[in-house]
C-alpha positions as CSV (number, residue, x, y, z in Angstrom):
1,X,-3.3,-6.1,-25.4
2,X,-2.8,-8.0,-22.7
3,X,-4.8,-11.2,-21.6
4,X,-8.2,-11.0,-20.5
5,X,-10.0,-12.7,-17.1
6,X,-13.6,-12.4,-17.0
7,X,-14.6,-11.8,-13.8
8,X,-17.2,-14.3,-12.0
9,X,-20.4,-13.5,-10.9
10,X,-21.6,-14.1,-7.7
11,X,-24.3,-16.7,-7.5
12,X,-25.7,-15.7,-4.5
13,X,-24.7,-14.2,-1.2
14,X,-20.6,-15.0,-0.6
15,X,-20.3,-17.1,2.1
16,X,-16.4,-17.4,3.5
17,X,-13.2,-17.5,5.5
18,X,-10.5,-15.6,3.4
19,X,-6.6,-15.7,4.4
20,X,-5.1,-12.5,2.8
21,X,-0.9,-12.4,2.6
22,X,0.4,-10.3,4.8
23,X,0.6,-6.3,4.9
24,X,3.0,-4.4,2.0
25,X,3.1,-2.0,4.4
26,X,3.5,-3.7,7.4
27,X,6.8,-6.0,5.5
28,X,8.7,-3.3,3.8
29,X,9.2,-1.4,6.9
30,X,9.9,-4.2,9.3
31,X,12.5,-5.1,6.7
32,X,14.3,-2.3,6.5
33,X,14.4,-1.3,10.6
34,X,15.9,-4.6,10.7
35,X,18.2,-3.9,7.9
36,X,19.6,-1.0,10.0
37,X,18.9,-2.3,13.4
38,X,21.4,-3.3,16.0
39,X,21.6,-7.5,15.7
40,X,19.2,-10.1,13.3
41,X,15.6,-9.9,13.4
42,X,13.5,-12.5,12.6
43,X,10.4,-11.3,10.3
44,X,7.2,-14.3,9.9
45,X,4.7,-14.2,7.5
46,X,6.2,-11.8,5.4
47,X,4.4,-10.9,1.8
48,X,5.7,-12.0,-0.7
49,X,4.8,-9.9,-3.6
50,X,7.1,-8.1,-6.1
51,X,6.8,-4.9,-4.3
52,X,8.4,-7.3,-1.1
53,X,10.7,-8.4,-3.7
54,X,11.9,-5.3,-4.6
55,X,12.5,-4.5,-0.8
56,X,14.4,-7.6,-0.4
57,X,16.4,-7.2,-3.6
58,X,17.7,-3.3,-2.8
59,X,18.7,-3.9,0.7
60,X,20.9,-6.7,-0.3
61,X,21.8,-4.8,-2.6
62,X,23.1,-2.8,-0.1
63,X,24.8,-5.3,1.7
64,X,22.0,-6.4,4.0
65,X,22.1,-9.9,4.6
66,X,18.8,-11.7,4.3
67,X,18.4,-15.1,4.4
68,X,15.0,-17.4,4.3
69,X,14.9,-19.6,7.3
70,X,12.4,-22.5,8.1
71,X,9.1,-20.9,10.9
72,X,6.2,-22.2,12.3
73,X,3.7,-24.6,10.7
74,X,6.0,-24.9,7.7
75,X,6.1,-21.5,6.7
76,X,9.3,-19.7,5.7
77,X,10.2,-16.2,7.6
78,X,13.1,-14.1,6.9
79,X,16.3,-14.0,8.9
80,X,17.7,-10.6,8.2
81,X,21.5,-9.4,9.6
82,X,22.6,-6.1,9.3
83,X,25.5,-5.5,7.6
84,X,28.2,-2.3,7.1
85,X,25.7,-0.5,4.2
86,X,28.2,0.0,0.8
87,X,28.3,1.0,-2.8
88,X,28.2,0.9,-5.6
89,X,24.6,-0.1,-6.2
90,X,21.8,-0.4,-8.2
91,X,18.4,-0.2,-7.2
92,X,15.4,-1.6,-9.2
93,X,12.2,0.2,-7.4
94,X,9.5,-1.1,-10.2
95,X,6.6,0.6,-9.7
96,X,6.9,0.3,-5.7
97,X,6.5,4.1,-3.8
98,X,7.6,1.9,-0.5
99,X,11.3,1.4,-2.1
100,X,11.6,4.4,-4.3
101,X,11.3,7.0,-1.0
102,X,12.4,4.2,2.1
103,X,15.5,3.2,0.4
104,X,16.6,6.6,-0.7
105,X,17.2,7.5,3.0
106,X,18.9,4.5,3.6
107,X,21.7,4.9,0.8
108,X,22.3,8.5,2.4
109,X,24.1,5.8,5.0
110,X,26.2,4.3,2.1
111,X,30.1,4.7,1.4
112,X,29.9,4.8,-2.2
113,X,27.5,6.1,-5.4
114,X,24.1,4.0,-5.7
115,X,21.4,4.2,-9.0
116,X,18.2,4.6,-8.5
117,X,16.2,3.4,-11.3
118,X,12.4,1.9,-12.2
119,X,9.2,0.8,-14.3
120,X,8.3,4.0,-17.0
121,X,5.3,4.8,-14.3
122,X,7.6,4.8,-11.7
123,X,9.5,8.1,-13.4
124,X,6.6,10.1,-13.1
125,X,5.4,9.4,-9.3
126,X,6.4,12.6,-7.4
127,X,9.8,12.0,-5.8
128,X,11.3,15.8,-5.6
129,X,10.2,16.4,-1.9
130,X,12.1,13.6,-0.2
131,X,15.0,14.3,-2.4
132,X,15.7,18.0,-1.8
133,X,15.1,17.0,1.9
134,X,18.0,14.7,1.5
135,X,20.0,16.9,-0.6
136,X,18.7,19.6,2.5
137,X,19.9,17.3,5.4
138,X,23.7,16.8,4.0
139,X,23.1,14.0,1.1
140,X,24.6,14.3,-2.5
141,X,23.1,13.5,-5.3
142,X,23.0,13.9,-9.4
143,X,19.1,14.9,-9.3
144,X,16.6,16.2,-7.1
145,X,13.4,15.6,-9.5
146,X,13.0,11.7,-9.3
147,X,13.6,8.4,-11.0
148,X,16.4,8.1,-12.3
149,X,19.5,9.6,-10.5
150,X,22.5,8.8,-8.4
151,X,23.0,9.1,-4.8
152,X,26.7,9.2,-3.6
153,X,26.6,8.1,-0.1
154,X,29.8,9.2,2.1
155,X,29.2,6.8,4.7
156,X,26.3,8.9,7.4
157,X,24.3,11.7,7.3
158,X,24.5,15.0,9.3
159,X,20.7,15.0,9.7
160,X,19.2,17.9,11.6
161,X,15.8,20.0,11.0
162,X,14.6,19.7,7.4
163,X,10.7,21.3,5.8
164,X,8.8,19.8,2.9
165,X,5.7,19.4,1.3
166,X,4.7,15.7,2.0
167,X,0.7,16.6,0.4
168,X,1.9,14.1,-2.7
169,X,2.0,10.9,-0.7
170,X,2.7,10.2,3.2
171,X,5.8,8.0,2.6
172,X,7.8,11.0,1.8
173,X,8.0,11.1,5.3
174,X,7.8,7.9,6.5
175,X,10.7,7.6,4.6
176,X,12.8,10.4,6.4
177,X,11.7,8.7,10.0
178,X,12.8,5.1,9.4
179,X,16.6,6.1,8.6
180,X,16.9,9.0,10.6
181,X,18.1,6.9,13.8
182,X,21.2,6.2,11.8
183,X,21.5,10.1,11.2
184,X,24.0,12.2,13.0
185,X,21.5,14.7,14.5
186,X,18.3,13.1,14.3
187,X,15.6,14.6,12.2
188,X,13.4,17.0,13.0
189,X,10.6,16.8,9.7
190,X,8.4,20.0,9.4
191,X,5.5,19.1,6.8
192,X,4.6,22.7,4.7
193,X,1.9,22.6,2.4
194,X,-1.5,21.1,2.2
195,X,-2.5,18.3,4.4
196,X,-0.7,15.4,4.4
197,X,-2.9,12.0,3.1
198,X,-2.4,8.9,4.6
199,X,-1.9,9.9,7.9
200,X,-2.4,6.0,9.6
201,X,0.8,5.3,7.4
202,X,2.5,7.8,9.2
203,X,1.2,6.2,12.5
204,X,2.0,3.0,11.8
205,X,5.6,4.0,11.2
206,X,5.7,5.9,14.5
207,X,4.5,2.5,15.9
208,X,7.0,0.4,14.4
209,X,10.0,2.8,14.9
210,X,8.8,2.5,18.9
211,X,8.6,-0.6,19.1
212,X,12.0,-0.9,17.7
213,X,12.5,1.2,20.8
214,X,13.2,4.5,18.6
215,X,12.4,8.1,20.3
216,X,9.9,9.8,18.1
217,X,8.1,13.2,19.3
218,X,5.3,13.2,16.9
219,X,3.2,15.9,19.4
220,X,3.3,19.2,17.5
221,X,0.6,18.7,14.4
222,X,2.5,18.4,10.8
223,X,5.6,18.0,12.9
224,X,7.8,15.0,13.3
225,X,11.3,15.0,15.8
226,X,13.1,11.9,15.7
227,X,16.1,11.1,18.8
228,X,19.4,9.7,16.8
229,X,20.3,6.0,18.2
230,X,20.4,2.5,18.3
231,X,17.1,0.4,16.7
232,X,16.5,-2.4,18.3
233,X,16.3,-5.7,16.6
234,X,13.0,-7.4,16.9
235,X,11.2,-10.3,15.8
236,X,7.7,-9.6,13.9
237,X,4.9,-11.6,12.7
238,X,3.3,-9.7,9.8
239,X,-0.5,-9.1,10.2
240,X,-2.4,-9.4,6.5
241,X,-3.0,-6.7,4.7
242,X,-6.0,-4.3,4.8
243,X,-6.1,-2.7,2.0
244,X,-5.4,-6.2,0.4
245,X,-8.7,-7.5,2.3
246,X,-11.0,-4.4,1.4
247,X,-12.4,-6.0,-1.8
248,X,-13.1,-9.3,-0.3
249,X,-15.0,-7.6,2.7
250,X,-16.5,-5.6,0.0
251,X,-18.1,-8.9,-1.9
252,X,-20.1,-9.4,1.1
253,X,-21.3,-6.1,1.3
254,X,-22.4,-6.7,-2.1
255,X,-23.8,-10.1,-2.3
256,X,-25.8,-9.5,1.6
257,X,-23.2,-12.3,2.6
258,X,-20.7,-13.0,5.4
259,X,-16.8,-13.0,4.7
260,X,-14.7,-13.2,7.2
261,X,-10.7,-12.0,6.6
262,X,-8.6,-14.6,8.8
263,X,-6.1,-13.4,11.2
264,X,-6.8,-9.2,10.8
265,X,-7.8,-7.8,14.2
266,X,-9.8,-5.6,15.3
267,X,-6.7,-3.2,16.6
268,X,-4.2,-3.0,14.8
269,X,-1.5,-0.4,13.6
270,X,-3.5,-0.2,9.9
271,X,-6.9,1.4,10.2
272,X,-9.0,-1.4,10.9
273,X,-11.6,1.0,12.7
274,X,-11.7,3.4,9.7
275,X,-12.9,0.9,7.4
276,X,-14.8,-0.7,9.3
277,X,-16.7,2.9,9.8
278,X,-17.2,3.4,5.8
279,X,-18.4,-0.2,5.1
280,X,-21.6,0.2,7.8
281,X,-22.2,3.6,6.6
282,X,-22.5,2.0,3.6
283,X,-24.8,-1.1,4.7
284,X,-22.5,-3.9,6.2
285,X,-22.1,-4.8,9.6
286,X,-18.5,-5.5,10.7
287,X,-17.2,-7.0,13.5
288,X,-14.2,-8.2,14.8
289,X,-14.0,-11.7,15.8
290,X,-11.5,-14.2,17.2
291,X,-11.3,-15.7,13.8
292,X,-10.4,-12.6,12.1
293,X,-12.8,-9.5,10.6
294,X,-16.0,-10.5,9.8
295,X,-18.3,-8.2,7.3
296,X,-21.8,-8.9,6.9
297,X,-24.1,-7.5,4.1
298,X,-27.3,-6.3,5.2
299,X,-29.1,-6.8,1.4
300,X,-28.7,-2.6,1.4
301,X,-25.8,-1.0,-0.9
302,X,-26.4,2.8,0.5
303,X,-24.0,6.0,-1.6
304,X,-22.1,7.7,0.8
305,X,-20.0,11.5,1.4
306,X,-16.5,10.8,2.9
307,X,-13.4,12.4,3.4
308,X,-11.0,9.1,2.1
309,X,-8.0,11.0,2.6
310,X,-6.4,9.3,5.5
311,X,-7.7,5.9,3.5
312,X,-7.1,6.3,0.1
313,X,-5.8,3.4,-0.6
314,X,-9.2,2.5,-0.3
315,X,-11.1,4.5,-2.4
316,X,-10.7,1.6,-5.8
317,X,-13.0,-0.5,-3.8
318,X,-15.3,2.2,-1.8
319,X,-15.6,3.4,-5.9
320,X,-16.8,0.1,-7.1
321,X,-19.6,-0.7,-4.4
322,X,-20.4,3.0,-4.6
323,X,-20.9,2.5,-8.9
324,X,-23.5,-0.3,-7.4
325,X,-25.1,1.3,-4.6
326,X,-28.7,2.5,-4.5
327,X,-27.7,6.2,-3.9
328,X,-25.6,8.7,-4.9
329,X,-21.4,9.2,-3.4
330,X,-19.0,11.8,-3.0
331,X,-15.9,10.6,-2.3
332,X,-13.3,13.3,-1.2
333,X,-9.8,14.3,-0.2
334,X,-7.6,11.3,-2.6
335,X,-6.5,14.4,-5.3
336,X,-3.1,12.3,-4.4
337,X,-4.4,9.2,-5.9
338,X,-3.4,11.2,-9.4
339,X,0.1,10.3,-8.2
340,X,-0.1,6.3,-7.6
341,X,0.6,3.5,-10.0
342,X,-1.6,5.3,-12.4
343,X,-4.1,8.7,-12.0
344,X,-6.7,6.3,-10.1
345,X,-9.1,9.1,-10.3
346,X,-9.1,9.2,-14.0
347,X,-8.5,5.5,-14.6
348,X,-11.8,4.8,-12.0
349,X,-14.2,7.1,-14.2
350,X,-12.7,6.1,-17.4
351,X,-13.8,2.7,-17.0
352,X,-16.6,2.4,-14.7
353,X,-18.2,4.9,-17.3
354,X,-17.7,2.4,-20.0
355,X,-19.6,0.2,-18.1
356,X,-22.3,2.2,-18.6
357,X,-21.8,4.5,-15.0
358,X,-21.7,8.0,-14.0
359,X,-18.5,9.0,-12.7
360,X,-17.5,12.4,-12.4
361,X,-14.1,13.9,-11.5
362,X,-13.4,16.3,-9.3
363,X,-10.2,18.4,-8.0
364,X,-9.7,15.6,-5.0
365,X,-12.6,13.3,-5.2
366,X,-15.1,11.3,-7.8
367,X,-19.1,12.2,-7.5
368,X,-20.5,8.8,-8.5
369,X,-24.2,8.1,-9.4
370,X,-25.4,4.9,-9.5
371,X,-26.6,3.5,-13.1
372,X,-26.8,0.0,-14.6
373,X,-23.7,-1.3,-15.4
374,X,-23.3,-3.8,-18.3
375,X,-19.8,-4.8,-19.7
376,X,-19.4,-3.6,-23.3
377,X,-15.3,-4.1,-23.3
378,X,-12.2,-4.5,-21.7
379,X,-11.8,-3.0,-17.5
380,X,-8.1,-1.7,-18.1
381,X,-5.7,-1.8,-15.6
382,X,-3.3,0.4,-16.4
383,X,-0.7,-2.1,-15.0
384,X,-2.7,-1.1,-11.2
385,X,-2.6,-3.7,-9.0
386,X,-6.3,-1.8,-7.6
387,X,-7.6,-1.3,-10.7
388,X,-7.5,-5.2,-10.9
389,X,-9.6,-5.8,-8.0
390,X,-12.0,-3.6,-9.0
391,X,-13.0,-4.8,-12.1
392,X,-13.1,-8.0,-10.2
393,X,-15.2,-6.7,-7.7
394,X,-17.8,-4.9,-9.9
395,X,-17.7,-8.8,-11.8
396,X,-19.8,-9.8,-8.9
397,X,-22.8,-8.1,-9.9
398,X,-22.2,-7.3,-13.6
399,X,-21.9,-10.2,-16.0
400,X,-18.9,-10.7,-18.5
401,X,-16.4,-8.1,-17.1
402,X,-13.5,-8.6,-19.0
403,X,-10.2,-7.7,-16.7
404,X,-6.8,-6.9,-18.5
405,X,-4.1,-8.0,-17.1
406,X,-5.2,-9.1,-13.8
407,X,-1.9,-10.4,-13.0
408,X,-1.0,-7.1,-11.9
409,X,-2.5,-8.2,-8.6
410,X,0.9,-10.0,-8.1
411,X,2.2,-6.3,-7.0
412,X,0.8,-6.9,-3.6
413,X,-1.8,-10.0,-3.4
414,X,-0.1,-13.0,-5.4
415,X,-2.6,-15.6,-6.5
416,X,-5.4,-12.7,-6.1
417,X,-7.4,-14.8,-9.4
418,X,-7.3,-18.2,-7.2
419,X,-7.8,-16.4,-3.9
420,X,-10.9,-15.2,-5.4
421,X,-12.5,-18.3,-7.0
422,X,-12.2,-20.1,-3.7
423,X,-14.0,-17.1,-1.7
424,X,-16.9,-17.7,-4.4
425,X,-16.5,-21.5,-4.0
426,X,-15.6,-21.6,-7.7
427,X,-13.0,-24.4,-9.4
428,X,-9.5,-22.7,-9.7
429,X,-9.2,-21.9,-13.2
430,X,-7.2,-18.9,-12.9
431,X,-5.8,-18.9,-16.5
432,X,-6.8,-16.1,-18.3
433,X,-9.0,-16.3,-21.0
């Protein structure tokens, strides 16, 4: 088993300013536009995580060079300079979704074969849907299921008008849209299927691809045309994370305290708006401010019925204040969540029903009713990065919750354990026990 951390308890209301690394989201694809882009880009505040990490280490892998450079207020910011993309390569994706379906369409640009390999996990997330698009649009490669196989690059892409079924996860074809400007034709991406989740993903890669000055017709619903061309290089300050910050917003919801996320504005290509909508509905008060987004428990934890599946990232933390509220939730729409670094539908009952809750699953969606929670074991993980900050949440309020593995967090939040004893006003003693 691996080492536990007992979660702290809040003594009181939480009182604080947070600083929260910057967006995954937000870093993976400004590194890669730049990687492909048409001169050096300069990317600030960048995450670094091992999901950035494994970004970083595929493009060069690629070619790409990347250097760190010296920025602003002694920070360090990436210098990245596109380079003529080759093989052979390997590719380690881990466990991130963000480098197993970006990079894919990227080594479609490649003269020469390049692996595609990752963590166990990582060989069951879905994958076939961006693959047979590839395969579809002129690719070649060894396996169309997922992790592993072999793409053999010959140097560009036809491109052209390609349908799938993007109802698994979003990035399938986020992933399509942030090569395709290096594609002979374009893309024209034709979702088929249920509804996409995710859609703000989808957005915010629209956003970035535009402000790389790429034409993107994104007007016909569950349709997506991309203009071949040039994509502009760009420099970019990363903005922090969202998803990231959801738990710490969430311990002021919890406590009736005030936390404050530094830096993350009210508008803002990530759905600031859309969580700030679910965390009133469920008591708080949030409002942007000039020092960043400020939550404010009201001394009220009220159940709610939502739709998370444009936010499912999310639904970890909506989960844990919902297993604390004073009245029943239906959460709805995140079926895809079964898909992520584990089934986060069946890892969320599994273990907030051993803390004594009623969790229920459903086809897309938990029903949670509110019971006392008291820690009788370990809060696995399953090697989930938001499993992790949800056993740490639900610490606030539940005594002795005993987190495995909370290192995980270093997916996406490094130093999540001393980022949370300094919200709580706690001595760092991050070593687990």
């Amino acid at each position: 088993m691996s080492e536990l951390w007992v979660a702290p308890q809040a003594d009181g209301p939480v009182t604080a300013v947070v600083p929260v690394p910057g967006s995954k989201s937000i870093t993976n694809r400004a590194v890669l536009l730049a990687a492909l882009a048409d001169g050096p880009s300069t990317i600030s505040a960048p995450l670094r995580s091992r999901d950035s990490a494994l970004m970083l280490a595929g493009l060069r892998a690629l070619g790409t060079g990347i250097d760190e450079v010296p920025g602003a207020a002694g920070e360090i910011d990436w210098r990245v300079t596109p380079q003529t993309l080759r093989g052979p390569a390997d590719v380690d994706c881990g466990l991130a979704g963000t480098v197993m379906r970006f990079l894919p369409p990227v080594a479609a640009l490649v003269d020469g074969p390049v692996y595609f390999d990752g963590d166990p996990r990582a060989r069951q997330r879905p994958m076939g849907p961006v693959l047979r698009a590839l395969r579809d649009l002129g690719a070649e490669l060894d396996s169309t299921t997922g992790l592993p196989f072999t793409l053999i690059g010959h140097g560009g892409l036809p491109g052209g008008r390609v349908q799938l079924d993007a109802s698994a996860s979003s990035q399938f074809v986020s992933g399509l849209l942030l090569a395709a400007a290096r594609y002979d034709k374009g893309v024209d991406v034709v979702h088929v299927g249920p509804p996409v989740p995710s859609l703000p993903h989808i957005r915010m890669t629209i956003a970035m691809l535009r402000a790389a000055q790429v034409e993107v017709d994104d007007r016909t619903s569950a349709r997506w045309h991309l203009t071949p061309g040039p994509i502009a290089a760009r420099d970019l300050r990363i903005e922090p994370d969202l998803s990231n910050a959801a738990p710490y917003l969430a311990a002021a919801l919890l406590t009736a305290g005030t936390v404050t996320v530094a830096g993350l504005a009210g508008h803002s290509v990530q759905p600031v708006e859309q969580v700030c909508a679910l965390l009133t509905r469920m008591g708080a008060v949030c409002t942007p401010t000039p020092d960043g987004l400020q939550v404010q428990g009201s001394g009220r934890v009220i159940g709610l019925d939502a739709d998370l599946g444009e936010v499912g990232e999310l639904a970890p933390t909506i989960a844990a204040v919902a297993a604390l509220a004073e009245s029943p939730s239906m959460l709805r729409g995140i079926g895809h969540l079964r898909g992520h670094e584990t089934d986060r539908l069946a890892a969320l009952a599994t273990e907030i029903n051993a803390l004594g809750g009623d969790v229920r699953q459903t086809d897309d969606g938990l029903v949670i009713r509110p019971r006392p929670l008291r820690s009788v074991g370990v809060f696995h993980t399953y090697d989930d990065h938001r499993m992790a900050t949800t056993g740490a949440l639900l610490g606030l309020l539940v005594r002795g919750v005993e987190v495995e593995n909370v290192a995980t967090t270093a997916k996406t939040l490094p130093d999540f354990v001393g980022s949370w004893l300094r919200m709580l006003d706690r001595d760092i003693q991050g070593r687990a026990d």
